[in-house]
VEXDREN-2710 file (C-alpha; in Angstrom, 1 decimal):
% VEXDREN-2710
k/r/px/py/pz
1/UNK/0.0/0.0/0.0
2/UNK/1.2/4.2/-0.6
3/UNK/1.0/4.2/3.5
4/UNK/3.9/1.2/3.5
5/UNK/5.8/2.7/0.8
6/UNK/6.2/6.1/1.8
7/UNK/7.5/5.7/5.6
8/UNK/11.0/4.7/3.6
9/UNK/12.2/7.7/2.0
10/UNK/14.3/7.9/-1.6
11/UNK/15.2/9.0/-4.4
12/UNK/14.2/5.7/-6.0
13/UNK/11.1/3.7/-5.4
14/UNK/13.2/0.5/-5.8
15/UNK/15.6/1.9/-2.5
16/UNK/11.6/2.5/-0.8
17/UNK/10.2/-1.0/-1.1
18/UNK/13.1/-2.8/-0.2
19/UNK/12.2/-5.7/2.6
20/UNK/8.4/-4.7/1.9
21/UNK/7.5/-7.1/-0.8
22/UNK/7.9/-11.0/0.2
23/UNK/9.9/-12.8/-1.9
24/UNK/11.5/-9.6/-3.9
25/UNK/15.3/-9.4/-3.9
26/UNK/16.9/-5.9/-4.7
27/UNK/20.9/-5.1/-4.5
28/UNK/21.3/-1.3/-5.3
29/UNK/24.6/-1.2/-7.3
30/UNK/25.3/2.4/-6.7
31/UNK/24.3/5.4/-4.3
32/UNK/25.5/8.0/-7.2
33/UNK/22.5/11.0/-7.9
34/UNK/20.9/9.9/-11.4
35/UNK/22.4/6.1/-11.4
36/UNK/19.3/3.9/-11.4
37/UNK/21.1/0.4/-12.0
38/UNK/19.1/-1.4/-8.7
39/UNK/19.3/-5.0/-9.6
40/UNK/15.7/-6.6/-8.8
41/UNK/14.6/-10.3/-8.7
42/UNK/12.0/-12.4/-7.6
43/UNK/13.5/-14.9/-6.0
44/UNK/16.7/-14.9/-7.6
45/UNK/15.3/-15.7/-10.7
46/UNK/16.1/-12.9/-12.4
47/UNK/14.5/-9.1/-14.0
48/UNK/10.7/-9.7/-13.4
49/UNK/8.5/-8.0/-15.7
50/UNK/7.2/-4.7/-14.7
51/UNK/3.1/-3.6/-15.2
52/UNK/2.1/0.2/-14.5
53/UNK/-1.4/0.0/-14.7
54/UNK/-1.7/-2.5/-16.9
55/UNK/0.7/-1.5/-19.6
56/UNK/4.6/-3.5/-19.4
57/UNK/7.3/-1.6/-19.1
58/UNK/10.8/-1.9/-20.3
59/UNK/13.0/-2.8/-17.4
60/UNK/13.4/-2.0/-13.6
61/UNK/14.4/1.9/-14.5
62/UNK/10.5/2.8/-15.1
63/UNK/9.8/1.9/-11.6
64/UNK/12.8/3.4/-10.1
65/UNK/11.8/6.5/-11.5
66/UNK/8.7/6.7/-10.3
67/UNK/7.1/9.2/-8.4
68/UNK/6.4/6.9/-5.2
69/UNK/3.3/9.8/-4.5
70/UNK/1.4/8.3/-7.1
71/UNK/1.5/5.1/-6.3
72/UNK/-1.6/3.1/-4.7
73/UNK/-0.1/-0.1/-4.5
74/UNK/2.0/-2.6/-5.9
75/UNK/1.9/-6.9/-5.7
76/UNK/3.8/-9.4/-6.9
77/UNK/2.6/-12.4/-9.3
78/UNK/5.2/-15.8/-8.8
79/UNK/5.3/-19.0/-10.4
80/UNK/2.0/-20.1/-12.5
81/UNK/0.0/-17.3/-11.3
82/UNK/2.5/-14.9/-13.6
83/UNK/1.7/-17.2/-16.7
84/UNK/-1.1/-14.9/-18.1
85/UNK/1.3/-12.5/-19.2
86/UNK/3.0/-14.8/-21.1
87/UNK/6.6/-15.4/-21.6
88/UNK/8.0/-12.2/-20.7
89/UNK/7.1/-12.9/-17.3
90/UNK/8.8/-16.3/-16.6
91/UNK/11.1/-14.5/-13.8
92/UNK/7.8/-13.4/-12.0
93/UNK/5.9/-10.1/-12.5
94/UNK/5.4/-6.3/-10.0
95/UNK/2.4/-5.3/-10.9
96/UNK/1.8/-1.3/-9.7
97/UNK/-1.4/0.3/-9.7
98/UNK/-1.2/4.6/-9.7
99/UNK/-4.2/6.7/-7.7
100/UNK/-7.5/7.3/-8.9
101/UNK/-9.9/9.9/-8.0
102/UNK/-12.6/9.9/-6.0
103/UNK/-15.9/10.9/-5.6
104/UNK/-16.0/14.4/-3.3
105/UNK/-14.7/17.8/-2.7
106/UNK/-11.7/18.5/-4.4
107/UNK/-8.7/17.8/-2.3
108/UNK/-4.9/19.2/-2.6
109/UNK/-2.1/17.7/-0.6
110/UNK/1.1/18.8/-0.8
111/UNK/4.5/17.0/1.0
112/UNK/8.0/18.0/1.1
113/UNK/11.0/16.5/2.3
114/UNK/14.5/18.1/2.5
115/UNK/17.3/16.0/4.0
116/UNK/20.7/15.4/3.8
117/UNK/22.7/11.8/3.5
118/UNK/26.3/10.9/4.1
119/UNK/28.3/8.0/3.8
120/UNK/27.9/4.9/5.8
121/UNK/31.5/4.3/6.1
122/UNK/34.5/6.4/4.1
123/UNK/37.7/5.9/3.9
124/UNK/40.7/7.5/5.5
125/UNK/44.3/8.1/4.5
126/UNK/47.6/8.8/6.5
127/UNK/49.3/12.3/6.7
128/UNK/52.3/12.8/4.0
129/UNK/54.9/12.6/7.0
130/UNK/53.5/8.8/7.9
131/UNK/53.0/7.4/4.9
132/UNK/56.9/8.3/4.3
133/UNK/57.7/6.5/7.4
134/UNK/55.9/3.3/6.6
135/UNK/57.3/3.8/2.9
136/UNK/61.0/3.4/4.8
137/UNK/60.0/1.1/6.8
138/UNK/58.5/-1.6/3.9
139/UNK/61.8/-0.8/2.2
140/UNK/64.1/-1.6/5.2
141/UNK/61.7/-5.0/5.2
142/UNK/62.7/-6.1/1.8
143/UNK/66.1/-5.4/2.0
144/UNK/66.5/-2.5/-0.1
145/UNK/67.4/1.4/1.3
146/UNK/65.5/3.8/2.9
147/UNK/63.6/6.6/0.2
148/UNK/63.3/9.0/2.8
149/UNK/66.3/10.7/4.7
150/UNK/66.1/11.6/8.7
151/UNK/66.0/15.3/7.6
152/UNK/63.5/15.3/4.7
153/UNK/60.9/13.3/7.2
154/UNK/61.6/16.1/9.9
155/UNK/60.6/18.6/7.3
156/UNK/57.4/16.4/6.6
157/UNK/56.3/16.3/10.1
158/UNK/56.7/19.7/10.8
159/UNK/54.8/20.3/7.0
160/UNK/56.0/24.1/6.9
161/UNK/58.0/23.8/4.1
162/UNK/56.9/24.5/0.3
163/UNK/57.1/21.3/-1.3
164/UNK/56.9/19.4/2.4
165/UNK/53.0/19.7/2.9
166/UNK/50.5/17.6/3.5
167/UNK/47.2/18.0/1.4
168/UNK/44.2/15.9/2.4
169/UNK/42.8/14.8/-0.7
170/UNK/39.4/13.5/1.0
171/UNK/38.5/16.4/2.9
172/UNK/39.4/19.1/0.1
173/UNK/37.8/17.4/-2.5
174/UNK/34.6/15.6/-0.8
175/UNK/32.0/17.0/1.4
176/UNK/31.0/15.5/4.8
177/UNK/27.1/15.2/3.8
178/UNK/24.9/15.7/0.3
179/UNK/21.6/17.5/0.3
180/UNK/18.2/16.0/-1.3
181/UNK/14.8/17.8/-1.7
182/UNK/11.8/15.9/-2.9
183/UNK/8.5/18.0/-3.5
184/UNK/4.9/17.2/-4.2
185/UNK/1.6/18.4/-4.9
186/UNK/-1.4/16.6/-5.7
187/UNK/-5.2/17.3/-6.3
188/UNK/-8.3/14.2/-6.8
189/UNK/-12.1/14.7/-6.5
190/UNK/-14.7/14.7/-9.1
191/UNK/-18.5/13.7/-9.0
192/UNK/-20.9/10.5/-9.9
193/UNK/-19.9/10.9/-13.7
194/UNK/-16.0/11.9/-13.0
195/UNK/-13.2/11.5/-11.0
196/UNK/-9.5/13.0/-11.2
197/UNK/-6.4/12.8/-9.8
198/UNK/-3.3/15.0/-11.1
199/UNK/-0.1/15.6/-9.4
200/UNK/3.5/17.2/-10.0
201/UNK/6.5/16.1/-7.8
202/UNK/10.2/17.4/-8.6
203/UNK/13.4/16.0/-7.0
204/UNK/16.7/17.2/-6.5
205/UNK/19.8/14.7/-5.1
206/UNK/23.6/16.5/-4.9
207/UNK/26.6/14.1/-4.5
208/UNK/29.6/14.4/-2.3
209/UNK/31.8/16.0/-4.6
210/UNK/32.6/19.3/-2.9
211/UNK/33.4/21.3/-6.6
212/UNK/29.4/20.5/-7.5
213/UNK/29.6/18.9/-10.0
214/UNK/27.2/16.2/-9.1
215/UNK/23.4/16.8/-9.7
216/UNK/20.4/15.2/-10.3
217/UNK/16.9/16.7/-11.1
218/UNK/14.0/15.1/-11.7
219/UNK/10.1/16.1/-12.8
220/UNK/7.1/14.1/-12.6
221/UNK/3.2/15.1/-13.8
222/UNK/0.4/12.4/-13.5
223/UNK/-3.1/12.8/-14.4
224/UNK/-5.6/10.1/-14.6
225/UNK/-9.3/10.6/-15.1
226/UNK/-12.5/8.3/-15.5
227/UNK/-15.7/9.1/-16.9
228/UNK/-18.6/7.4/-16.9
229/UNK/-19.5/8.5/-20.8
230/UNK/-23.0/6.6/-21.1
231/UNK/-25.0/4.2/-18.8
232/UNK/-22.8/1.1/-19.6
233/UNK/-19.3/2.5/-20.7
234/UNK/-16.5/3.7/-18.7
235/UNK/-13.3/5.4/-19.8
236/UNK/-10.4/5.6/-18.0
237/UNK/-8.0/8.2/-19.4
238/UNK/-4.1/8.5/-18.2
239/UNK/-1.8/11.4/-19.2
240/UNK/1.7/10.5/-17.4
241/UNK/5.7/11.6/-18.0
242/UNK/8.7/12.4/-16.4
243/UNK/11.3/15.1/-17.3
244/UNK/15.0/14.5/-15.7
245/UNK/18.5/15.8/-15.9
246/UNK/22.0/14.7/-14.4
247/UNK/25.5/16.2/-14.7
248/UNK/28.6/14.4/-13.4
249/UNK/32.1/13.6/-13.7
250/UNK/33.5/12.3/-16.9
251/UNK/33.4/8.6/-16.6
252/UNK/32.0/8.1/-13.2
253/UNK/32.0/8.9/-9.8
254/UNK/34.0/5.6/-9.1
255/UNK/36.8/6.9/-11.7
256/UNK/37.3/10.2/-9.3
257/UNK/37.1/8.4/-6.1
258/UNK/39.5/6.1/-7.2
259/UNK/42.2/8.9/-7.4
260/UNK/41.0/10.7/-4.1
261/UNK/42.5/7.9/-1.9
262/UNK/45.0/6.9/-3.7
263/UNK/46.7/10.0/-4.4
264/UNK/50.3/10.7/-2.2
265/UNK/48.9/13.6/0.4
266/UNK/52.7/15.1/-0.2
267/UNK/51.7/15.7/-4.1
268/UNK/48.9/19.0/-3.4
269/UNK/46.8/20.3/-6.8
270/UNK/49.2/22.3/-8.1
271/UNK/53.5/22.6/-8.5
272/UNK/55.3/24.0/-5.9
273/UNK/57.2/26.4/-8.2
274/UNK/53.9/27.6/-10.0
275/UNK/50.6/27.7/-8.3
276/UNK/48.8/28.1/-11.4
277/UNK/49.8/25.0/-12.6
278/UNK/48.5/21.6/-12.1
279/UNK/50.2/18.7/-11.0
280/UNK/50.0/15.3/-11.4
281/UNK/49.3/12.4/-8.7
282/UNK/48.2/9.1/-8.6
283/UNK/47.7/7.2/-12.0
284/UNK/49.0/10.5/-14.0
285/UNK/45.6/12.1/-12.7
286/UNK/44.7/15.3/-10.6
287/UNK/41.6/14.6/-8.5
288/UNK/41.2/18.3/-7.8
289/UNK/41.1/18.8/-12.0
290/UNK/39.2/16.0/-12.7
291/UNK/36.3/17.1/-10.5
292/UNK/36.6/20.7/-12.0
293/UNK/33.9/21.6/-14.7
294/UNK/36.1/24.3/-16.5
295/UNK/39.1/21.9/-16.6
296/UNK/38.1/18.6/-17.1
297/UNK/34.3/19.0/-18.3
298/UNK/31.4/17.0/-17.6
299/UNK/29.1/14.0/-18.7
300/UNK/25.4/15.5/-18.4
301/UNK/22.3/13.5/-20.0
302/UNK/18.6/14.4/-20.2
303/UNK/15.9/12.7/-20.6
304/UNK/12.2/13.2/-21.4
305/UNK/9.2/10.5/-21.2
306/UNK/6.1/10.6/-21.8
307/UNK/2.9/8.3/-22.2
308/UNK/-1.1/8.0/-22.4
309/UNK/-3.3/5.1/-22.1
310/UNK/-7.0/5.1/-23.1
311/UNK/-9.1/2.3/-21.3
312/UNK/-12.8/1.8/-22.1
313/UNK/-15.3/-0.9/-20.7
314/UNK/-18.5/-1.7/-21.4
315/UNK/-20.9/-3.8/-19.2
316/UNK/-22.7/-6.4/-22.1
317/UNK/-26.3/-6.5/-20.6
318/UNK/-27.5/-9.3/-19.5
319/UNK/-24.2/-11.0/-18.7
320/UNK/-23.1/-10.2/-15.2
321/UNK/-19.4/-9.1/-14.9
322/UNK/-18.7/-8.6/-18.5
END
């Protein structure tokens, strides 16, 4: 039901029903704004197929990108009950159904949430003055010569030397926390011969990179009507899309992360002769550059979706439920 959906909070709907859906198996691949890889399975069977009211859809990204607002409820077919939608659903099917109107007063709602997210665990990395140390020390272990002379580590460890410096990569090029803000307004009603429901919800998830160059924006609009047109037919009408944007590092986040630990804190962004001029660290690669739109430049994708379903029934008379 929306009520057990909504007390998890996400940018995905995937990330929301997690543990809520017996016998449904999800792995999120990545936490990066815009990546919507979640691997889902029924059983470990494999990609199930995916019904929005009554329509398949193609893969698990549809329902990722859903606006979990709209949704009234979702269940799961397994095994033979899945067989009436043939073979595409031999892994199992998630059948979602969006909110309808009702009859009544018209009704707006309207929910926001603004949060931030961090990290469950990062990694840290020793000063430039201790990894020298242990870079001796290996050294001494296997025999060969020590890299680092008794005065050049005393000029690390007191780090007031050009050239002698410790830069923490981590903390200069990540932030602590990201920001998220999901918004939504919604209005249903109608009368004995119609009912609406429309909604708009936008979403907005940062990454850690501290230079900003992670974003994710996202737009949602909904509207689905029925009228009763005549004594014995019913239409049900649905107007439905999604606008969204991302911007982010060339490659991928894990491509700048990579760097950002591994880079030799005694190797800062720049030279020490010329501060305008970069340097280069770990794997031939400046973190600080990388993550720097003017420098490096950006991957950014857009992507706009759109769909409408016309559903008519008519009650044959004299033959009860059809």
């Amino acid at each position: 039901k929306s009520e057990e959906i909504m007390t998890t909070k996400s940018t995905s709907v995937v990330s929301n029903i997690q543990g809520k859906l017996a016998g449904v198996l999800i792995r999120q691949q990545s936490g990066e704004p815009g990546m919507f890889t979640s691997m889902v399975s029924i059983r470990g069977f494999g990609a199930p197929l995916l019904v929005i009211d009554g329509v398949a859809r193609d893969g698990m990204s549809d329902l990722e990108r859903l606006n979990p607002e709209d949704i009234e409820s979702m269940s799961v077919l397994k095994d033979a009950s899945a067989a009436i939608y043939g073979m595409n659903a031999d892994n199992g099917v998630i059948i979602v159904t969006t909110k309808k109107g009702a009859k009544g007063a018209t009704k707006f709602q309207f929910n926001t949430l603004i949060g931030t997210k961090e990290p469950t665990s990062l990694l840290e990395s020793v000063d430039a003055y201790t990894y020298r140390v242990l870079k001796n020390e290996m050294e001494r272990n296997i025999g060969k010569p020590a890299l680092f002379t008794d005065d050049e580590l005393a000029k690390w460890k007191a780090g007031t030397e050009p050239g002698y410096q410790d830069y923490d990569w981590i903390n200069e090029t990540l932030n602590d926390f990201a920001s998220q803000a999901q918004l939504n307004l919604s209005a249903s009603g109608g009368n004995e011969n119609v009912t609406f429901y429309s909604s708009f919800g936008y979403l907005t998830d940062n990454g850690l990179v501290a230079s900003d160059i992670q974003k994710y924006k996202k737009y949602n609009f909904r509207t689905n009507l029925t009228a009763k047109m005549s004594k014995r037919l019913t239409g049900t009408f649905t107007f439905s899309g999604k606008y969204d944007e991302n911007r982010s590092p060339q490659g991928s986040y894990f491509w700048l992360f990579k760097p950002i630990i591994a880079s030799d804190r005694g190797i800062g962004p720049y030279t020490v002769n010329n501060p305008l001029h970069l340097a280069s660290n770990s794997e031939n690669i400046n973190p600080l550059a990388f993550a720097t739109e003017s420098i490096s430049g950006y991957e950014k994708w857009n992507n706009f979706q759109y769909q409408s379903t016309v559903d008519l029934s008519y009650e044959v008379p004299g033959i009860t439920g059809l």
